[in-house]
C-alpha positions, 0 to 999 in steps of 0.5 A: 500500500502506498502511503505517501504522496508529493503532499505529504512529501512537502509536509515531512521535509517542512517537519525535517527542516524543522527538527534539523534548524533544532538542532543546528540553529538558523539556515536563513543566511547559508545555502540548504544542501542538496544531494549534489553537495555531498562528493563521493567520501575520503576512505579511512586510513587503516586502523591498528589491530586493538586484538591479535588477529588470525591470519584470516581476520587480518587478511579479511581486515585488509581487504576491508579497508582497502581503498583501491578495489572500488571502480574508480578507485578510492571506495572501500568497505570501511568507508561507509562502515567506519569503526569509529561511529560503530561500523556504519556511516562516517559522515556527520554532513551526510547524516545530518542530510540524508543519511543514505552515503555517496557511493564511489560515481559522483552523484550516486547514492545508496538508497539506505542509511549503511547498517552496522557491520558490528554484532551482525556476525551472530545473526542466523543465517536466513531470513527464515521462520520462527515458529516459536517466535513468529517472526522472520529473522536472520540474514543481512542487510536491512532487507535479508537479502543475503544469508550471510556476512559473506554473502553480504560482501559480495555485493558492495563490490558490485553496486552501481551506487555503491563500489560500483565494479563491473558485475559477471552474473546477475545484475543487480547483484543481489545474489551470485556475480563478482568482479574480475577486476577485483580478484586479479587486483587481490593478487596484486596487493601487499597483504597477497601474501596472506592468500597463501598462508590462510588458502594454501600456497597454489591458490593463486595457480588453481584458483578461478577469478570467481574462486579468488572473489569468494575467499575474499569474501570469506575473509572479510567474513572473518574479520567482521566476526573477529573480537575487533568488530565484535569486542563487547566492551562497553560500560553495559559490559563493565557492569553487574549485567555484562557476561560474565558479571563485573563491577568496573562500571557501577550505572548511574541511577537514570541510567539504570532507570533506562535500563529497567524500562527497556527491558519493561514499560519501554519493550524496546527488549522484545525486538532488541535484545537476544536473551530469549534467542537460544541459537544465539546465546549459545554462539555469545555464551550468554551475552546479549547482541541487543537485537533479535535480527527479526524483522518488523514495520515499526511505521518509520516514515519515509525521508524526503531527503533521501537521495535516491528519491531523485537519481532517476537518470537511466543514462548515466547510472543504467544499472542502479537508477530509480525508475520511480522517482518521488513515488519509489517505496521501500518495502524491506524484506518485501523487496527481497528479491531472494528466496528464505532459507526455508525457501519463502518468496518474499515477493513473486514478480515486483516488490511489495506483491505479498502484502505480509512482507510489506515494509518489515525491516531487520532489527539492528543491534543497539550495540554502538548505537550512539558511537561516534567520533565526537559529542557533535558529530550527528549519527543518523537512524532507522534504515532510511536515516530519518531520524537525527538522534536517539532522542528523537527515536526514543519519541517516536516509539514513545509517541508515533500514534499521538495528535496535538491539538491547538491548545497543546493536548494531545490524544491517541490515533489509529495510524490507519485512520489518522487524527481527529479535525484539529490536531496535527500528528507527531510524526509523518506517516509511515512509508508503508503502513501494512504490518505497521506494529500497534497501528491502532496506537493500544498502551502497553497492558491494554492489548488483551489478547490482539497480537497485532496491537501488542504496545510495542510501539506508539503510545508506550507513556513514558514521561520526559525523564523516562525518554532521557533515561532509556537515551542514556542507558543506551549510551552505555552500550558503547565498545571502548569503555575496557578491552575488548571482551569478546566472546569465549571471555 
């Protein structure tokens, strides 16, 4: 179901400038950016090991930050998956703009903001039922669209929008294909001497170009599950609920307030947390991910500022241009143009065909969620990038399905209904408002037994302070504050 408009366009971008003049004071006297302001980004310089790495994770670590794989040259993996703001985007100019990054081609833009590569090695491979659950879960990506972390870095290479190397097999490449050019540039780099150390020393005589692209594949995999990527280490950690239990940290009293209503009032613990997730406590030895890796429509709104929306040119980007312009709908694991691991069709012959799919995004870990490298670098959030702050995405949960009148009262709307005469909705629409969980905006403890309007989301009554606590328990959950405490520690 298509849920926006131009109209409605017009209304969240007057919202959106609204929350970023908030933010960053007035623009009167400077130029608003558009997306041909943003060139393409600097590729970080690689970082030092922080953990002793095996000779698969280094060889993995240094075809992650390798900056001349891209075509042109001058894109790597790490540029879009910094380590700094927790593996995602690097860009505080962008974020605050869009959120979505500038691929290697001047003007092209991917069309999401890039997920953390951090904690997604514990995902199951997928997406796949859970019968006990009832959800999808599993894979990669915000749309599931690779079983795996391999798999996943198979596609960035190929992107048209992202590395953009030519692709040999199916393009897109959103399963299969790899690029020639890549492997041979592998044999020539200076960490090639970990080829043979890790595959045996003829892999460069027997290996096909394609064999070639799937070890490096596989060794990105390794690093992206090394105890570097994936250190556990944040305050959270330090604390009496980190695993094993430790008293390096001591929360303070609205942290630990924040984190009750987490794990309660807030339910924020029923898509983000693994602790009722077996296959994965098994993996992590009990730590939590701080995500499920479910899918789910929480009723984000669409960003108007999102780049894609206006890279409709066929000429100049054949392969990954957007043939829909303003009206162009991301409908998640319902655009998932692969097969489950249990075989499920996410669609049959264009996106958004099967309604149950429609607009379910992967959970991402709150791991990292507020890391960056300084107090005013701006992270953006949610899958498209709308949102600017955790502040404003603990609100929104909070208060998605409430109106304000004139007077400043508020009242409670079903998302599928809108408003009341008078009263201006918090939040712009969702971009998909199918499976949008609590469309009817139903408190916590007052669902009954209606699964669809769970209190997950919406109208959680939470009070300014109960915002602000959740905001900074979420704050503990930054890697950095000891040494890495990996899994198996």
């Amino acid at each position: 179901m298509k849920v926006h408009s131009r109209g409605w366009l017009a209304i969240i971008c007057t919202y959106s400038l609204l929350n970023l003049l908030s933010v960053t004071g007035s623009k009167a006297d400077q130029t608003d950016p558009d997306s041909t302001s943003f060139k393409p980004l600097k590729a970080p310089n690689q970082t030092a090991n922080i953990v002793r790495l095996t000779a698969l994770e280094q060889l993995g670590k240094n075809i992650f930050f390798d900056r001349t794989l891209s075509s042109p040259q001058g894109y790597s993996c790490a540029t879009c998956h910094v380590p700094s703001t927790g593996f995602t985007g690097p860009s505080s100019p962008v974020n605050e703009f869009s959120g979505p990054m500038p691929g290697v081609i001047p003007g092209r833009f991917g069309h999401r903001k890039p997920q953390a590569v951090a904690y997604a090695a514990f995902s199951p491979e997928g997406p796949h039922y859970d019968a006990d659950l009832q959800v999808y879960l599993g894979g990669n990506f915000w749309d599931g669209r690779a079983p795996d972390e391999a798999a996943q870095a198979r596609m960035p290479f190929l992107d048209p929008d992202e590395m953009a190397n030519t692709s040999t097999g199916p393009l897109p490449p959103h399963a299969g294909g790899f690029s020639p050019l890549v492997a041979q540039k592998l044999k020539q780099r200076p960490y090639a001497i970990f080829f043979p150390l890790v595959f045996g020393p003829k892999v460069f005589f027997t290996a096909s170009s394609e064999d070639l692209y799937d070890l490096a594949t596989y060794a990105i995999q390794a690093y992206e599950h090394s105890a570097e990527v994936n250190q556990f280490s944040s305050k959270y950690d330090a604390s009496v609920f980190g695993v094993p239990s430790r008293n390096h940290y001591h929360l303070t009293a609205s942290e630990e307030n924040g984190r009750v209503l987490f794990f309660d009032k807030a339910q924020c613990f029923a898509c983000h947390s693994s602790a009722s997730l077996d296959p994965v406590l098994q993996v992590t030895g009990g730590k939590d991910t701080f995500t499920m890796y479910c899918f789910a429509n929480i009723g984000v709104p669409p960003n108007p500022q999102n780049p894609f929306y206006a890279e409709t040119n066929s000429l100049t980007n054949p392969d990954g241009f957007n043939p829909f312009g303003e009206d162009f709908i991301d409908f998640g694991l319902g655009g998932n143009p692969n097969p489950g691991t249990d075989n499920t069709l996410f669609y049959n012959d264009t996106p958004g065909d099967i309604a149950a799919f429609r607009g379910l995004f992967k959970a991402p870990s709150l791991r990292n969620v507020d890391a960056r490298p300084s107090p005013k670098f701006v992270k953006a959030y949610m899958h498209n990038g709308v949102f600017k702050s955790l502040e404003e995405v603990v609100h929104f949960y909070n208060k998605r399905n409430i109106a304000v009148g004139t007077n400043g009262d508020e009242v409670v709307f079903d998302l599928r209904v809108g408003p009341p005469s008078g009263y201006t909705p918090l939040f712009a629409p969702p971009e998909v408002l199918d499976n949008v969980q609590n469309a009817a905006g139903v408190a916590p403890g007052d669902a009954g037994d209606d699964v669809d309007n769970n209190g997950q989301v919406g109208n959680l009554g939470l009070t300014p302070q109960e915002e602000t606590d959740i905001v900074n328990f979420l704050k503990t959950l930054t890697d950095g504050y000891t040494k890495p405490n990996p899994v198996g520690n």
